[in-house]
N, C-alpha and C positions, 0 to 999 in steps of 0.2 A: 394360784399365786405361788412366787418360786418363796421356797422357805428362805429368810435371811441369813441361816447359818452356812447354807449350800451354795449362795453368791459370794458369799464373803470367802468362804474357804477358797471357791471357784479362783475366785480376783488375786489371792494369796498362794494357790497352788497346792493347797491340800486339802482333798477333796473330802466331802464328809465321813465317806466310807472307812475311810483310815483313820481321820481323827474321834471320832464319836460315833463308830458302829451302833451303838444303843440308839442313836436318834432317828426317829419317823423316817426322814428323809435318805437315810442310810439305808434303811431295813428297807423301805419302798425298794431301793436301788437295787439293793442286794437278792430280793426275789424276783428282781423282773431279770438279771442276770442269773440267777437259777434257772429260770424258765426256760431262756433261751439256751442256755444249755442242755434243759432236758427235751427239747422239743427243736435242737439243731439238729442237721443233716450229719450221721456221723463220717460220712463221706462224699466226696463231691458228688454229681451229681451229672454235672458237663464237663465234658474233654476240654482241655487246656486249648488257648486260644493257641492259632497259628497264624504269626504275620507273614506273609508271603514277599 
């Protein structure tokens, strides 16, 4: 279930992370955006597309 502080910010435009870092729903956020940062490619990967 979505927490109601993170719809309502959602619906309002400020997302939980900015308004209330301390909340569950922030901190979930905030390490699964860690993660993907430590476990992003630090460089592509594949050549830039080319449209002919």
């Amino acid at each position: 279930p979505l927490a109601i502080a993170v719809r309502e910010g959602s619906d309002e435009g400020r997302p939980i992370v900015a308004v209330d870092p301390d909340h569950e729903a922030a901190r979930a956020f905030a390490d699964i955006a860690a993660w993907i940062d430590e476990h992003a490619p630090s460089r592509r990967t594949h050549p830039e597309l080319k449209i002919l």
